[in-house]
FINUVEX-380771 format. One record per residue: residue in three letters; x negated, y negated, z negated of N, C-alpha, C, O in turn. Coordinates in steps of 0.05 Angstrom, whole numbers, padded with zeros to 5 digits, always signed. Last residue first. Layout:
BEGIN
alaXYZXYZXYZXYZ...
This chain:
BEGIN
unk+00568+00075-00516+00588+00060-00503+00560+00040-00475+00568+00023-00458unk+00530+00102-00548+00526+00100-00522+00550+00092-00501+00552+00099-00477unk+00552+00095-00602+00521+00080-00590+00516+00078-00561+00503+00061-00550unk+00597+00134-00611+00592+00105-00598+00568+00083-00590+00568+00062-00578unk+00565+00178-00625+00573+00171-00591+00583+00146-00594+00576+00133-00575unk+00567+00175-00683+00532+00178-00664+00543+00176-00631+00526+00174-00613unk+00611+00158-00706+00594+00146-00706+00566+00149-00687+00550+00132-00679unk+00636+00213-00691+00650+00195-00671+00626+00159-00667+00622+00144-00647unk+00610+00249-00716+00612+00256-00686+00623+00224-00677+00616+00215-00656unk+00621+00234-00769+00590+00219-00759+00593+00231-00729+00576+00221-00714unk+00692+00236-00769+00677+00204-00763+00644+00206-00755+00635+00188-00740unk+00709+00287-00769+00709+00282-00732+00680+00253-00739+00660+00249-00726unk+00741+00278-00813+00709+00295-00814+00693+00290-00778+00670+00291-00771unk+00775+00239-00806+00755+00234-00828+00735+00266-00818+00710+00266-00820unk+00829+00245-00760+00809+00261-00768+00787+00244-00786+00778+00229-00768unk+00858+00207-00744+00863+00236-00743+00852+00247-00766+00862+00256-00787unk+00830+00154-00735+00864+00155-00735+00873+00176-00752+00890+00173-00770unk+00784+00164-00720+00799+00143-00735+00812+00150-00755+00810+00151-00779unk+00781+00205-00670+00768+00211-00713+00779+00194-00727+00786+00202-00749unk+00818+00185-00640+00828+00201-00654+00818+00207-00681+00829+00211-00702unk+00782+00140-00633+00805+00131-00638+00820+00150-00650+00834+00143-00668unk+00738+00157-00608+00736+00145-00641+00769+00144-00642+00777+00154-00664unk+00760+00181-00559+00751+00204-00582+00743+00177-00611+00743+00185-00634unk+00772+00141-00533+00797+00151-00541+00780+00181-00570+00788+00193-00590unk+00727+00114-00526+00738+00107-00548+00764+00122-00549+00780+00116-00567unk+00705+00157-00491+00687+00153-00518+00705+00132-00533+00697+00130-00556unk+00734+00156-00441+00733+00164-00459+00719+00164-00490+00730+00174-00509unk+00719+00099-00426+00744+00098-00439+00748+00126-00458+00758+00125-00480unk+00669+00107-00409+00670+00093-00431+00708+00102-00445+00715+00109-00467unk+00684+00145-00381+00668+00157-00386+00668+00127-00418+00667+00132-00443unk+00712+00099-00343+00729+00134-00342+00710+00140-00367+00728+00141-00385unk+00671+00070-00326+00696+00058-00346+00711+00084-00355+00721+00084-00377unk+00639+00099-00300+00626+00088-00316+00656+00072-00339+00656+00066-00363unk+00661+00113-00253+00657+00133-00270+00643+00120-00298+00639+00136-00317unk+00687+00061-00229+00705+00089-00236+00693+00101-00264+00704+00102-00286unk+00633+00042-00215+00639+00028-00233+00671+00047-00250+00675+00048-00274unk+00612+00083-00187+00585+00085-00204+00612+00067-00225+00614+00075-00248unk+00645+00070-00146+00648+00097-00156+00641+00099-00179+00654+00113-00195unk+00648+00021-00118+00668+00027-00137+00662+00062-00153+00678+00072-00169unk+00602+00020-00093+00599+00005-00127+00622+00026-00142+00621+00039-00162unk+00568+00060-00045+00599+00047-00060+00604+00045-00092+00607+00062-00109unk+00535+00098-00030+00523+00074-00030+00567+00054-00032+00580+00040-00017unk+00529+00145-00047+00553+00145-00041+00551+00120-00029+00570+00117-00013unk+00473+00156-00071+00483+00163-00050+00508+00159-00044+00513+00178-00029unk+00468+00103-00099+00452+00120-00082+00461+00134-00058+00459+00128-00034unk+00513+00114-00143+00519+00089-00129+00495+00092-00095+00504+00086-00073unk+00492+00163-00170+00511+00161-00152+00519+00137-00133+00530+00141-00111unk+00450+00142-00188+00450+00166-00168+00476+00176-00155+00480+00192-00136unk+00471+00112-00230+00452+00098-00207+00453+00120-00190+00459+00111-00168unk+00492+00151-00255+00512+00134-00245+00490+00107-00215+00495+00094-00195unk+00453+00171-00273+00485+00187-00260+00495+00172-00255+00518+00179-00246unk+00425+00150-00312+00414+00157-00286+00442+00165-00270+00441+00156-00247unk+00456+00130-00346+00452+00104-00329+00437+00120-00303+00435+00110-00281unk+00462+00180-00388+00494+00165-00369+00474+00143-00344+00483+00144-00321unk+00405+00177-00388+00419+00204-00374+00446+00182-00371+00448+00169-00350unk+00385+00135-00422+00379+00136-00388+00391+00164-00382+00378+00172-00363unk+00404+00139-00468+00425+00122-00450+00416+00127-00430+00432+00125-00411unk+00364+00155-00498+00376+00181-00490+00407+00161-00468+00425+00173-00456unk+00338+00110-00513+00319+00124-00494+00342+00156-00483+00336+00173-00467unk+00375+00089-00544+00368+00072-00517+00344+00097-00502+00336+00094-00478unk+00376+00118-00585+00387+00119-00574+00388+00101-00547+00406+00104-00531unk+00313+00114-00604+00318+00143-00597+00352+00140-00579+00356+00156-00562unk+00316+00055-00617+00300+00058-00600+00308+00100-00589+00306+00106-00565unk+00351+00072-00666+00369+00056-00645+00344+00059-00616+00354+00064-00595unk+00313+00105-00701+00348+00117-00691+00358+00099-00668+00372+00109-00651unk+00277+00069-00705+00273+00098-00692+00297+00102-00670+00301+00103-00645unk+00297+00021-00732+00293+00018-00715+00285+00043-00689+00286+00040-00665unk+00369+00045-00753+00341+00036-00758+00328+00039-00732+00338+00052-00714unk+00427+00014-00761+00414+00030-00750+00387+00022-00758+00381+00000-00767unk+00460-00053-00744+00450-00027-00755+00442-00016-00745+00441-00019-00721unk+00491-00056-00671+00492-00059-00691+00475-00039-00721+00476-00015-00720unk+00485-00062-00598+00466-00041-00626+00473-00061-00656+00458-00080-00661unk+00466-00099-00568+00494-00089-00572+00503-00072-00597+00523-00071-00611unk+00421-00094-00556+00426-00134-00565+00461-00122-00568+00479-00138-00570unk+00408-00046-00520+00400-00055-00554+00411-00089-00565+00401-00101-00584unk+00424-00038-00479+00443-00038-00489+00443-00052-00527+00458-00060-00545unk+00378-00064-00437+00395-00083-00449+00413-00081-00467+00423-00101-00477unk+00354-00003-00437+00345-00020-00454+00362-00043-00467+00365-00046-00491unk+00396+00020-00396+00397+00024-00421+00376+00005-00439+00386-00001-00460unk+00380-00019-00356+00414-00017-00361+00415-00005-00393+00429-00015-00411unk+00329-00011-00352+00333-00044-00357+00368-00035-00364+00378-00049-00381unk+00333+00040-00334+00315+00037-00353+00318+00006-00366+00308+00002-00388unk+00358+00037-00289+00365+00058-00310+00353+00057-00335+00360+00070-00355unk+00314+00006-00251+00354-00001-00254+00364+00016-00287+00376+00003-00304unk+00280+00054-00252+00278+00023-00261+00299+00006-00273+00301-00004-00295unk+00304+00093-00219+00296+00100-00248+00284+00062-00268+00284+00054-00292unk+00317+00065-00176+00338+00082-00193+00329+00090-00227+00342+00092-00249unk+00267+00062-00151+00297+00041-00158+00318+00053-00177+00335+00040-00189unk+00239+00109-00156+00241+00087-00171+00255+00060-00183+00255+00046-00203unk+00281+00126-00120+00274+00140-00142+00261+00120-00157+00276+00112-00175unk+00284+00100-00070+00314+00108-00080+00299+00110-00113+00307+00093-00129unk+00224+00054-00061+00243+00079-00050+00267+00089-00074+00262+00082-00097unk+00227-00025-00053+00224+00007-00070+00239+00030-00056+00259+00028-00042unk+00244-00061-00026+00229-00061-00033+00219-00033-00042+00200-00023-00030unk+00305-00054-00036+00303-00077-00015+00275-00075-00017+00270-00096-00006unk+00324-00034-00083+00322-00025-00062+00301-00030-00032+00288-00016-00016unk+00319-00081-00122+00298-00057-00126+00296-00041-00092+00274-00036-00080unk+00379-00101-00104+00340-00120-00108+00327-00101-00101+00320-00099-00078unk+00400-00058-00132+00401-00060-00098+00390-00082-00087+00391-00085-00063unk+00394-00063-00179+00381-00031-00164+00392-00038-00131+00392-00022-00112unk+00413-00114-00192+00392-00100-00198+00382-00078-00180+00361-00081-00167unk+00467-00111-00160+00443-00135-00162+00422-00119-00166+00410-00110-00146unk+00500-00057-00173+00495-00072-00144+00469-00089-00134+00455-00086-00114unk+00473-00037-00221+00472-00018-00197+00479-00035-00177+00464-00031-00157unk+00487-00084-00248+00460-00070-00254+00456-00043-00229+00434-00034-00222unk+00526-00120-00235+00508-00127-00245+00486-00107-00239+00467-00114-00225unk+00565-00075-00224+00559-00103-00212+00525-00113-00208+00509-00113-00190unk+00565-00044-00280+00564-00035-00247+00550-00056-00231+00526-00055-00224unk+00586-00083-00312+00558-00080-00312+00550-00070-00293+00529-00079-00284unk+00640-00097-00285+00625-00120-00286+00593-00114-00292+00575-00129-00284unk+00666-00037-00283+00663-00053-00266+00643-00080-00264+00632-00084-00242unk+00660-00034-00347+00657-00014-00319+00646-00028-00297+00622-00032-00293unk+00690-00072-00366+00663-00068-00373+00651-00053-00351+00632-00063-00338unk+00742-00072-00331+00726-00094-00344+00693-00096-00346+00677-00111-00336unk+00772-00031-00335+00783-00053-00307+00759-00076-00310+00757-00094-00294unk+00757+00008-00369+00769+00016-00341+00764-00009-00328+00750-00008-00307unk+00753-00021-00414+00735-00008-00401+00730+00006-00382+00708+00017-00376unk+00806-00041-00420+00784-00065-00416+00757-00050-00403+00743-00061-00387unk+00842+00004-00428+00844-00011-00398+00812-00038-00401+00801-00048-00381unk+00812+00018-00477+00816+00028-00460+00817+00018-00427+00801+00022-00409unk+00827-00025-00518+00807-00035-00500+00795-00007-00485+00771-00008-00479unk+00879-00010-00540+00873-00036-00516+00850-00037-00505+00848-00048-00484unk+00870+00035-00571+00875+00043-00549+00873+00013-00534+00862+00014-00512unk+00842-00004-00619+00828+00011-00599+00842+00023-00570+00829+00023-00549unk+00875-00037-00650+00863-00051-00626+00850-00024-00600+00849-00024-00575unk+00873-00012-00697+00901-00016-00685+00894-00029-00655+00912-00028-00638unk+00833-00002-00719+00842+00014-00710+00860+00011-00694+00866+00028-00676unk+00778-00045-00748+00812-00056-00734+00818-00036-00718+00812-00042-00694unk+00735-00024-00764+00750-00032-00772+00770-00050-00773+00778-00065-00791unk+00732+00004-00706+00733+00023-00729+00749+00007-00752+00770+00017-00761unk+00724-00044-00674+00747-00024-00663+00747+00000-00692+00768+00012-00695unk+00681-00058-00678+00701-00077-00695+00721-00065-00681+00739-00081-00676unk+00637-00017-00659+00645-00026-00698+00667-00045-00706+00674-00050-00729unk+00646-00018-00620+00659+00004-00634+00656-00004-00656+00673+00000-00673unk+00620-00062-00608+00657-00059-00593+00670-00038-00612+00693-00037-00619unk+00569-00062-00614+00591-00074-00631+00612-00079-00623+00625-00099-00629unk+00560+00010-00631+00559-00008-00610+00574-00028-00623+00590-00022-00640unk+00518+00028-00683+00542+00031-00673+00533+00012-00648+00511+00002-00644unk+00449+00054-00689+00474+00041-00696+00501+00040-00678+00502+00053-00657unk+00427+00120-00735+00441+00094-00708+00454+00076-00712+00470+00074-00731unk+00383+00145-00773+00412+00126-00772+00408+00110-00753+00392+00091-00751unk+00366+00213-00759+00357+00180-00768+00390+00169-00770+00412+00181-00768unk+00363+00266-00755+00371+00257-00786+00362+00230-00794+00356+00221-00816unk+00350+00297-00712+00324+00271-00725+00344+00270-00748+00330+00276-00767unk+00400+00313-00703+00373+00335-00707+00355+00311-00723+00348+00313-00746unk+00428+00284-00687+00435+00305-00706+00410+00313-00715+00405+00318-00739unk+00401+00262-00631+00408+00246-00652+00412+00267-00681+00395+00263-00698unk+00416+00319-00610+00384+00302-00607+00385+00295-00640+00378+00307-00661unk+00475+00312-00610+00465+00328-00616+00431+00326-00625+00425+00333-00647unk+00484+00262-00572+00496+00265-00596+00484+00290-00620+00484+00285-00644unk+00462+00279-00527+00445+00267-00533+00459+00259-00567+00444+00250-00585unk+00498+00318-00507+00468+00328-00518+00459+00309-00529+00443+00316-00547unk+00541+00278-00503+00541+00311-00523+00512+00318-00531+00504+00323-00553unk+00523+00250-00466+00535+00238-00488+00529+00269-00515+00516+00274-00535unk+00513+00285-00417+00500+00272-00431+00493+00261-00461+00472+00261-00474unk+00568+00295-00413+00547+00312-00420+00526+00309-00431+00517+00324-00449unk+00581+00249-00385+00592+00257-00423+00584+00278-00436+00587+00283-00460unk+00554+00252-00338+00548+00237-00367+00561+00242-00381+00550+00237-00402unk+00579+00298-00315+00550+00296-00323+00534+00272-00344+00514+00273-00357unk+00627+00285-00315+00624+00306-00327+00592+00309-00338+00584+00319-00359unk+00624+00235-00277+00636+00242-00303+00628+00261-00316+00618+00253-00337unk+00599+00264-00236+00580+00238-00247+00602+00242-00278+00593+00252-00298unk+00643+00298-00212+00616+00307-00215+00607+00285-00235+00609+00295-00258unk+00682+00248-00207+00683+00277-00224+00665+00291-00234+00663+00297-00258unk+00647+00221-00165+00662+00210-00198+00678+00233-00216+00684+00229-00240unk+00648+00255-00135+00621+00242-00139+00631+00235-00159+00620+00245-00179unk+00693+00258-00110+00678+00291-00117+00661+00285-00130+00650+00303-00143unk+00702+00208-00088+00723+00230-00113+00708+00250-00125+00710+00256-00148unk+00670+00212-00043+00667+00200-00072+00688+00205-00093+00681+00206-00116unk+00694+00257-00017+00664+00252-00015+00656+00232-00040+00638+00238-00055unk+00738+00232-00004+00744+00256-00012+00704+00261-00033+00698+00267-00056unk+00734+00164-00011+00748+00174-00005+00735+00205-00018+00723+00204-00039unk+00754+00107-00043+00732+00123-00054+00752+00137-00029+00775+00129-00024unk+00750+00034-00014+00775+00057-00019+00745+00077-00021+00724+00073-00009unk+00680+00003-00023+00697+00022-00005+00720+00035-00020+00713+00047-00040unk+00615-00028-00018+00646-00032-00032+00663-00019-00012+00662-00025+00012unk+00552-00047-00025+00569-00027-00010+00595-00023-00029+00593-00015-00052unk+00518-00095-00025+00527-00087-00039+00554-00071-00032+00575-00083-00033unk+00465-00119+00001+00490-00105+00007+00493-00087-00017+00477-00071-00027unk+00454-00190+00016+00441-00169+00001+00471-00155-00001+00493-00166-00002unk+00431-00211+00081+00441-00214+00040+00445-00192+00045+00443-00178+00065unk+00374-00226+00112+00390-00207+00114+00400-00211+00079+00386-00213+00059unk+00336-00261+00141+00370-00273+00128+00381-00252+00116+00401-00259+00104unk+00267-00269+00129+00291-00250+00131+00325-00259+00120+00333-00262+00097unk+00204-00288+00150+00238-00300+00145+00254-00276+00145+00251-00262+00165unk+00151-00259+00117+00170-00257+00142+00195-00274+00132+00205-00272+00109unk+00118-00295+00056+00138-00280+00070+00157-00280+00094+00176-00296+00095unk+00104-00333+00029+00088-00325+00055+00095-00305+00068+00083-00295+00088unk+00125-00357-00017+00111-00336-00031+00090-00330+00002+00067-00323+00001unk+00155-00403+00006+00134-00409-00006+00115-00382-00016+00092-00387-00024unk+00184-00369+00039+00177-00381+00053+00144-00392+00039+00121-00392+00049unk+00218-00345-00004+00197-00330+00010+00182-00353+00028+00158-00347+00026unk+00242-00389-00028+00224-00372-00037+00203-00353-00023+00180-00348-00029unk+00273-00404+00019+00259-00416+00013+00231-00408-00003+00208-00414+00004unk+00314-00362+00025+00283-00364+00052+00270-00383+00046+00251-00388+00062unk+00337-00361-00018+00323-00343-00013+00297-00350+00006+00273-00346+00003unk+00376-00394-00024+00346-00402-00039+00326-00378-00029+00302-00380-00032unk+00412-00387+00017+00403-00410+00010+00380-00418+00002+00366-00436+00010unk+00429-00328+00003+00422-00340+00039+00411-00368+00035+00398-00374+00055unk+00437-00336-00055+00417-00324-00042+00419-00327-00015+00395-00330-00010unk+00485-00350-00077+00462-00371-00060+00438-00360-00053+00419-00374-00046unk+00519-00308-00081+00529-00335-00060+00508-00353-00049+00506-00365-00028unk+00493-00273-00112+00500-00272-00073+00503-00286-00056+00498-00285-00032unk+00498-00306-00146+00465-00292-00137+00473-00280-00114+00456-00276-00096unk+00544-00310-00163+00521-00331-00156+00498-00325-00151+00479-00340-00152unk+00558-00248-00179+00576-00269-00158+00551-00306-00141+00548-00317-00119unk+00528-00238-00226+00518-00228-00195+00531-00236-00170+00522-00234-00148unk+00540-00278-00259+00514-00282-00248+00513-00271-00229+00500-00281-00210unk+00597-00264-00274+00586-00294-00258+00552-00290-00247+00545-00302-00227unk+00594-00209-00286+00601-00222-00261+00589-00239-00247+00577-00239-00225unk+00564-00224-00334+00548-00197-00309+00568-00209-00279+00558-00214-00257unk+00570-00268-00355+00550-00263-00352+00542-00240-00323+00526-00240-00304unk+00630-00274-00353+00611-00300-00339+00583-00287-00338+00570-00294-00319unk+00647-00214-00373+00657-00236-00345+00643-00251-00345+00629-00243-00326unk+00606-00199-00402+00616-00187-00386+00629-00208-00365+00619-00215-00343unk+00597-00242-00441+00576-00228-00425+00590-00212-00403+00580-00217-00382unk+00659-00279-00438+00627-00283-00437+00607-00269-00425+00599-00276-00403unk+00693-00231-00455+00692-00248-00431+00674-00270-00420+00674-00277-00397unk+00667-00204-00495+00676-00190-00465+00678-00209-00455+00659-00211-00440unk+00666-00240-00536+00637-00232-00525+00649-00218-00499+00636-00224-00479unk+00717-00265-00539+00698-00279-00535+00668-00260-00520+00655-00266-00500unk+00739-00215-00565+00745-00220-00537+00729-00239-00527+00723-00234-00504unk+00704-00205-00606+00696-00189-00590+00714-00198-00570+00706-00189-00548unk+00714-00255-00638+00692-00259-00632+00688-00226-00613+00665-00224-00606unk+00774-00224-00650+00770-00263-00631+00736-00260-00628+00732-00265-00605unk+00753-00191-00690+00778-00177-00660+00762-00198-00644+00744-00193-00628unk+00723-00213-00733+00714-00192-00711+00732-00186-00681+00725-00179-00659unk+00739-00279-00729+00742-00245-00741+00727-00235-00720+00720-00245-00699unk+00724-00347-00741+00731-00327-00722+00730-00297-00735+00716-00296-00755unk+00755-00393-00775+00750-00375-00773+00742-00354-00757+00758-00336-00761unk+00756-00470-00754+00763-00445-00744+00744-00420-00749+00723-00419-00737unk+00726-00521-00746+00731-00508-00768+00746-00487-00773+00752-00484-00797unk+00713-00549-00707+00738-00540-00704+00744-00526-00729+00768-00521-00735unk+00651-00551-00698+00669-00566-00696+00687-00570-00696+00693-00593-00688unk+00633-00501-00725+00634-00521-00733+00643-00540-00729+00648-00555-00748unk+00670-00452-00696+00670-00454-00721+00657-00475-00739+00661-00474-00763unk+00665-00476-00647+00693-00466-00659+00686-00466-00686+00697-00482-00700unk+00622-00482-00636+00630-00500-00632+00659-00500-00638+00675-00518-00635unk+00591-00432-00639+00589-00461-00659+00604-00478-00654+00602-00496-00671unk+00627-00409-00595+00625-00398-00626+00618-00407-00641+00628-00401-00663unk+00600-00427-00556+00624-00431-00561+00632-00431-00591+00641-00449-00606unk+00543-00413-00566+00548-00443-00566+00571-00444-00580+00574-00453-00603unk+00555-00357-00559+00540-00372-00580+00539-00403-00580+00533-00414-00601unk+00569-00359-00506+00581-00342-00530+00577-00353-00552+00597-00359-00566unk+00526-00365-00475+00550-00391-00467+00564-00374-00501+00567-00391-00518unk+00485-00326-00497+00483-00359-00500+00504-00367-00498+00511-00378-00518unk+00504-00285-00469+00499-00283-00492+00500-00311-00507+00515-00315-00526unk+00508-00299-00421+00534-00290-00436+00528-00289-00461+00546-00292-00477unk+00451-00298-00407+00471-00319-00404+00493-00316-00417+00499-00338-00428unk+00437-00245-00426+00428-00266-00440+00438-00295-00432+00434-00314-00447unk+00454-00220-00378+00471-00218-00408+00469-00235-00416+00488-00249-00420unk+00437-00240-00329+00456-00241-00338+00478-00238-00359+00501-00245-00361unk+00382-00239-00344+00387-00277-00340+00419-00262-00343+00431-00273-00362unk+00378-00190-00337+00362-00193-00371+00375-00216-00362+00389-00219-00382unk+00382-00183-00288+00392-00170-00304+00393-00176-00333+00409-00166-00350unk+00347-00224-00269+00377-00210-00259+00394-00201-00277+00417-00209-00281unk+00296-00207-00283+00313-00223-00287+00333-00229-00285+00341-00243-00304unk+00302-00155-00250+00297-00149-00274+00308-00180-00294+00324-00179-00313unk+00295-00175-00200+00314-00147-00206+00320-00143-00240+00338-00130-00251unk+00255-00207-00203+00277-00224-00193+00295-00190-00203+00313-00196-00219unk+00211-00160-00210+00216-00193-00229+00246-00197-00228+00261-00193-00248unk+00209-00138-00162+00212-00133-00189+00228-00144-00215+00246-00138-00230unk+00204-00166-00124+00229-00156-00121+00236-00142-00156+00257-00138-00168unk+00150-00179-00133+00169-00207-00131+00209-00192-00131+00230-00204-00137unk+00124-00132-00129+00123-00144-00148+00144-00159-00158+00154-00158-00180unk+00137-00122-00077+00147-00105-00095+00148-00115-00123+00167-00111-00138unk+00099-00156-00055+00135-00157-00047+00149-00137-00068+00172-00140-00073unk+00050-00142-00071+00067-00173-00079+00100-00174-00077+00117-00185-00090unk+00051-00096-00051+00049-00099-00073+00060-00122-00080+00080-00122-00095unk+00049-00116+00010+00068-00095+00003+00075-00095-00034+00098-00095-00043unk+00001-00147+00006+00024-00165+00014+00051-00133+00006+00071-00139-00006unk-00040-00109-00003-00033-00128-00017+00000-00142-00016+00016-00145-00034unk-00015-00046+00019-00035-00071+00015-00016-00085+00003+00008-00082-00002unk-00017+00024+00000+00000+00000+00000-00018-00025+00000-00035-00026-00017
């Protein structure tokens, strides 16, 4: 690989990776303003319920959306400028982000990819068992444990919401930056590796082993779902199987909740990997 190949890989790096890390951590920020600005300027309580619709529609909608919606729109804009100054061939080509009705061929791929991450979920629930560390929760699932009455709602939020907007974000933008530069396998394993790392700023509690051992067992759901967006090259599938696969993991807290008291450290060690 020469130089100028390396540089491009380099530059595809960065920008794939900032992307990704500029879109939580924007949601993260506009969140945190708001949130002073309610509770000091307004003198308004917020709870756990009001500060988790705040964080979904923040990081998730302005962050993973809004950022990968404005990183399409002005990339034909800033793009040939950057390259222009980095010494790079002009290239117009934006950036594809493959969107399709699933047909027989991706049905088979979001069944398959389902089954293989909640498989995931199980072994890596099991792992966790074994170290005898302490995880932490996700903080959707910790203020869904203590507000029960909320959890079947955020069913449809991880179908129509979360699914879809980190999809976006991290298998369209991210791993389809990576593409544009990299072969399938490192794109994929890179993309999978920044999707489960970012989950830690979500990570409530826990010690630092137990929560670093559960961001390192998140790259099985994040590989299955980059390997599927790969080869099916259609968001909607990777974003199907990724809300299907969240939604289940809160219909199972919802029953230990609800149901079951002995179901709760099964239900405590899989919500980490919401």
């Amino acid at each position: 690989m020469n130089e100028r190949s390396l540089l491009r890989s380099a530059v595809a790096l960065v920008s794939a990776l900032g992307l990704g890390a500029g879109g939580l951590l924007f949601g993260v920020l506009l969140l945190s303003i708001t949130g002073a600005v309610l509770i000091v300027g307004f003198g308004l309580e917020l709870g756990g319920v009001e500060s988790l619709i705040m964080s979904l529609f923040f990081i998730q909608g302005v962050g993973c959306i809004g950022v990968s919606v404005a990183y399409i729109q002005l990339r034909p804009t800033i793009g040939p400028k950057i390259r222009e100054l980095l010494g790079f061939e002009p290239d117009e080509t934006p950036l594809d982000i493959g969107y399709d009705v699933p047909g027989l061929r991706d049905i088979g791929v979001m069944i398959g990819g389902y089954f293989l991450a909640f498989a995931g979920v199980v072994v890596g629930s099991l792992i966790i068992s074994q170290f005898q560390v302490e995880t932490g929760r996700n903080q959707v699932a910790d203020v869904a444990i203590q507000n029960p009455g909320i959890i079947l709602y955020l069913i449809p939020v991880m179908l129509f919401v979360v699914g879809p907007s980190e999809e976006l974000l991290f298998r369209g933008v991210v791993q389809g930056r990576l593409r544009e530069a990299l072969s399938p396998v490192p794109a994929i394993l890179i993309a999978s590796a920044a999707f489960a790392g970012m989950h830690g700023i979500a990570l409530v509690g826990g010690s630092t082993v137990g929560n670093l051992l559960v961001l390192t067992l998140l790259l099985s759901p994040a590989l299955v779902l980059g390997t599927a967006y790969e080869y099916t090259d259609n968001i909607v599938v990777p974003a199907v199987i990724h809300g299907v696969y969240n939604s289940t993991l809160v219909l199972l807290l919802y029953v230990s909740v609800v149901y079951s008291d002995q179901l709760s450290e099964a239900a405590n060690n899989s919500t980490a990997f919401l």
